[in-house]
N, C-alpha and C positions, 0 to 999 in steps of 0.2 A: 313650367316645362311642358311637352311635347310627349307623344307617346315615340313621335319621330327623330326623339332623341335619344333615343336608343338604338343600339347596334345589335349585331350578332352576341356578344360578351354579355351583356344586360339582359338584353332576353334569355339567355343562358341562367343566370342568376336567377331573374323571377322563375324557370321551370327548371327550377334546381331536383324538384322530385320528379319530375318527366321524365321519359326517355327522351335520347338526344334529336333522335328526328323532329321530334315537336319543334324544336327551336326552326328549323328550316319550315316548317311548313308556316308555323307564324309568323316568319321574315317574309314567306312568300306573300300569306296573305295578307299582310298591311301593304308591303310595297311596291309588289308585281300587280295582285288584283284590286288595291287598296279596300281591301274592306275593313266592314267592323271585325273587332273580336268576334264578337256576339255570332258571325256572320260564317264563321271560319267551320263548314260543315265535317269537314274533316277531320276534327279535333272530337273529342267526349264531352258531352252537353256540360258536368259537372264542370271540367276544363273551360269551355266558353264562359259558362256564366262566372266562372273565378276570372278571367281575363277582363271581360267586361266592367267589371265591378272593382279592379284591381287600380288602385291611385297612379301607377306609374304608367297605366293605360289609358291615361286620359288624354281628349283634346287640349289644346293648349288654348282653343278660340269657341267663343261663342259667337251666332249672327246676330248681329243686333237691328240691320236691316241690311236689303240686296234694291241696287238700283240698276235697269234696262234701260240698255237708247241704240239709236241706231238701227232701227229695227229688229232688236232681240237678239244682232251678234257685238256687244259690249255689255258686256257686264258688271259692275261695283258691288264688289261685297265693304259693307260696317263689319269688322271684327272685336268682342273685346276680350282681353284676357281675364284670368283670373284675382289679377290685382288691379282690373279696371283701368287697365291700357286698353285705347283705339287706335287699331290701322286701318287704312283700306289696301285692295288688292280689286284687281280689274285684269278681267279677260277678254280678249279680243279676236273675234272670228274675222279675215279673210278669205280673199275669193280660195286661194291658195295657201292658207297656214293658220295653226290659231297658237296665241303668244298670249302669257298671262306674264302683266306686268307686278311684279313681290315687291314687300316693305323687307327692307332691313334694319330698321329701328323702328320703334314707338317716335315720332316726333326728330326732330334734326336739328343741331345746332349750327349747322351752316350760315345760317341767317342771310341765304340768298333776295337780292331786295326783288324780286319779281314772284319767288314762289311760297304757295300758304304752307307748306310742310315745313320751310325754314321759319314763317310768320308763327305757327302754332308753338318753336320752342321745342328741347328736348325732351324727351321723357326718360327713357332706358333703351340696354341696347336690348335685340330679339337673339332670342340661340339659334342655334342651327337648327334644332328640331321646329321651333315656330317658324320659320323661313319655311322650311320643304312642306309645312302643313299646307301653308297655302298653296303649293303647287301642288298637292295631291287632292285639295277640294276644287280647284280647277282642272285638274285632270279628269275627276270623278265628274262634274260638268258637262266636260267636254263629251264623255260615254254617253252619257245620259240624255246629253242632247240630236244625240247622231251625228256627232261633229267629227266625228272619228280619235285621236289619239293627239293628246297635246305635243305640240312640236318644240316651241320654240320660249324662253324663261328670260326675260330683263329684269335684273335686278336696277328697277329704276322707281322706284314706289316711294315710301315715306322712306327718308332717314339715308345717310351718303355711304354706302359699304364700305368704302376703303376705311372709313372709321370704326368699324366693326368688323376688321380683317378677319380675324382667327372663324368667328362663328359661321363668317359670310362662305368662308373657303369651305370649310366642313359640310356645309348646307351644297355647296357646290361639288364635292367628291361624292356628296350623296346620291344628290339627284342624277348624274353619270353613272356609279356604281349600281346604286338599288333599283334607282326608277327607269332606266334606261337610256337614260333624253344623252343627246351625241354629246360633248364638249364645244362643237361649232353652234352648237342650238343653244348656250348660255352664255350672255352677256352681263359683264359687270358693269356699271356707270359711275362716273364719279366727278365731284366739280373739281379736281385737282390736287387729292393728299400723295403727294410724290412717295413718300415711305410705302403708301400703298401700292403705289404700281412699280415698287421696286420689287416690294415682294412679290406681287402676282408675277413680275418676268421669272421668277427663280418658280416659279409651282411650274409642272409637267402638263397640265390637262390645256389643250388648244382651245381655251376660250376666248370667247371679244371683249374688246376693249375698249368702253366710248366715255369719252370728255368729255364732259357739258361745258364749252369754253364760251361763249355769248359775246366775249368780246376779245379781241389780238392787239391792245397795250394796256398796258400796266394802269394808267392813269382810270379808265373807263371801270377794267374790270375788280380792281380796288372796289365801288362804287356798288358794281353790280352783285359780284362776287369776293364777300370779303378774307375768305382764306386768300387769295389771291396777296394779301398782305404778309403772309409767313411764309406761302409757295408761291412767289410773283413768276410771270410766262417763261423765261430762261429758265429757270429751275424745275418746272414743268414740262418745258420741251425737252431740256436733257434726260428727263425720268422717260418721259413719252420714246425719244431716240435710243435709251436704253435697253427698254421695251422692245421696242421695232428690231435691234439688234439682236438682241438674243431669242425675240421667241421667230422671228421671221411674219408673226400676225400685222395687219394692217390695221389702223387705231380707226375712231371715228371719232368725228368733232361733231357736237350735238350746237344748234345756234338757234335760241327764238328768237326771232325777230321783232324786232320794237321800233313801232316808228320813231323816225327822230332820232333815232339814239344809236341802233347797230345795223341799220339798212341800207346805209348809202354809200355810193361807190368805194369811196377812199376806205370805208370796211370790208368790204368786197376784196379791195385791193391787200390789205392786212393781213387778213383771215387768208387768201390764198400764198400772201408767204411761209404761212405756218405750215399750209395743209399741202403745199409741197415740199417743203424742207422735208416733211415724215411720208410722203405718197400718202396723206391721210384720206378719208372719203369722207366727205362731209354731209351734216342731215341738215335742214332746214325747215322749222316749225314756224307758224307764226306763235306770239305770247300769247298763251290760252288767259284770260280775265282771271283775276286773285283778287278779293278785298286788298290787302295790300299793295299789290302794284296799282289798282285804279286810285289808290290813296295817295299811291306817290307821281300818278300821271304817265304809268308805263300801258301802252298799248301797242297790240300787234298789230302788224305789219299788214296793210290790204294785199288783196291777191297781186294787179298791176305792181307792186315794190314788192312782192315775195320773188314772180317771175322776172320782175329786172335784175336781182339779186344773184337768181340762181342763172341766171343769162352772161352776167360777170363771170361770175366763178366759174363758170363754162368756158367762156373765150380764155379766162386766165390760165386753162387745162387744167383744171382741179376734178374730182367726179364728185357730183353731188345730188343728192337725193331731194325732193320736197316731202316730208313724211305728211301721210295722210292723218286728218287729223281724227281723232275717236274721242269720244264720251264727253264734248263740252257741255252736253247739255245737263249732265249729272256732277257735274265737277268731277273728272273723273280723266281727263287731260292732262297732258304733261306741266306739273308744276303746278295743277288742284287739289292734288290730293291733301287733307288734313283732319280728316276722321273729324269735323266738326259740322257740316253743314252745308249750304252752297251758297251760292254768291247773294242771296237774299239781303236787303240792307247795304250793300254795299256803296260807296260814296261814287258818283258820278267821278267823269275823268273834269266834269267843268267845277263839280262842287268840291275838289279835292284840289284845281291844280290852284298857282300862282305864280305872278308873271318875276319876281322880283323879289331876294331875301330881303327878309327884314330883321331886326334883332330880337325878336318874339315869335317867329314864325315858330308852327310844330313840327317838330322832328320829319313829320313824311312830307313834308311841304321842302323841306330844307335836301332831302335828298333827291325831291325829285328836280329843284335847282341846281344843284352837285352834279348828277349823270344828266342835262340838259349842258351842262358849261361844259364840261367831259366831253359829250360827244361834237362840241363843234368843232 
């Protein structure tokens, strides 16, 4: 646990012989100024150093390494916990905002075939207090750097929130409540657990809402995305329409681009039935490079088929964004993160692919046969 899993009630309890004002000035100082205990000059030295030193005052993460690119505004932090779980967590300075993208599990069982956080496998899920940690040592960052005040929180990191509802929401009432960040400045993501975006339309707090959908039929995103198997697209659209209905929010459809497989018109054509059906706004990445995907022969999208892409879905009246891209160089892009390493070793897309199953081929040979017959 987290020392950021504690509330008002808890810190109450640890300064049960305080007086009560203590509790408010140590809510202030972790959350408002995030400092240490240790740091908290307002309190009685005897008092600090009992906080400091107190188990339910601990971090929940240790660094195990920090990687810069982009010229020092992306950031990746290595985290590990105390039972030797790894996340990463990545923050990103703009000309105009800086957004730190958060894990919500150790590892994902998704087992998306293009990204390494579903290729690493689950681990556990994270609490609420390890979620807001990271958004408070990225805030802390952010001071530090002269960046001014963290804006904006995607929860888009390792592991799929809506499978972690309960810890994800709490982590999310918090960083509203304690830390101050708006409700319009946190985004939830998710490749499509309908139960979960049923619940999120029933929560009050005006947060975003974006679907990693990659691909608009069934056959493909089977393939790509295999929940897609238990939530196929109708059953997702209607959670998404649910959604749209009751909170009034505009959804986003998240899409990496893969040549060959999700960039060509008659998807263009697809993807803009969905994304009008809901007034969705669509993003548009190319596939950032995974050991895994280059194993199974998935590759993004060149620039010339990123802009014919988003030139479609333009004439189609859809709105859609080209998201810039950050931290390929650290693995540290959308759908690198796996707290393991970078792309070092990784199998070429020519030593990996094949043109042809065969009844011995290996498993990533055989899928990347699968979503090549799929997409034509």
């Amino acid at each position: 646990m987290s020392r950021y899993d504690l509330g008002r009630e808890e810190l109450a309890r640890l300064l049960t012989d305080e007086p009560a004002y203590r509790v408010d000035q140590v809510f202030e100082g972790l959350y408002k100024r995030l400092a240490e205990p240790g740091d908290l000059t307002e309190l009685p030295g005897e008092l600090r150093r009992r906080l400091a030193q107190a188990p339910e005052m601990a971090l929940a993460f240790s660094s195990v390494a920090e990687s810069v690119a982009d010229r020092g505004t992306t950031v990746k932090w290595l985290f590990e916990t105390g039972d030797a779980r790894r996340i990463e967590t990545v923050l990103m300075r703009y000309r105009d905002r800086v957004t730190v993208c958060v894990s919500s599990q150790a590892g994902c069982a998704m087992a998306c075939s293009f990204c390494a956080t579903g290729d690493a496998g689950f681990k556990r899920q994270l609490s609420s207090g390890e979620i807001v940690e990271q958004v408070v040592i990225a805030a802390r960052r952010c001071r530090a750097e002269g960046w001014g005040e963290l804006g904006n929180v995607v929860l888009m990191g390792m592991g799929e929130p809506m499978a972690n509802f309960k810890a994800v929401w709490a982590a999310v009432e918090s960083m509203n409540r304690d830390l101050g960040l708006g409700a319009r400045h946190l985004t939830i993501s998710t490749v499509g657990v309908v139960p979960g975006i049923v619940s999120l339309a029933a929560k009050p707090l005006q947060v975003n809402l974006a679907v990693s959908l990659h691909a608009a039929n069934d056959e493909l995103r089977d393939l790509l995305v295999p929940l897609n198997r238990r939530y196929p697209l109708e059953a997702l659209m209607q959670a998404c329409e649910h959604y749209r209905a009751t909170t009034g929010r505009r959804i986003s459809f998240e899409w990496a681009l893969m040549a060959g497989v999700n960039d060509r018109r008659c998807d263009a054509t697809e993807l803009a039935g969905l994304a009008r059906r809901l007034g969705a706004h669509v993003n548009l990445i190319p596939l950032n490079p995974t050991p895994g995907g280059l194993s199974r022969g998935l590759k993004g999208s060149d620039a010339p088929a990123v802009a014919a892409f988003s030139n479609w879905l333009g004439n189609f009246g859809v709105n859609v964004t080209v998201r810039q891209n950050r931290g390929r160089s650290i693995s540290a892009a959308c759908g690198q993160l796996a707290a393991c390493g970078s792309l070092a070793g990784a199998p070429s897309r020519a030593e990996a692919g094949i043109t042809r199953a065969t009844p011995t081929a290996p498993r990533t040979q055989a899928i990347e046969i699968s979503v090549r017959e799929a997409a034509k």
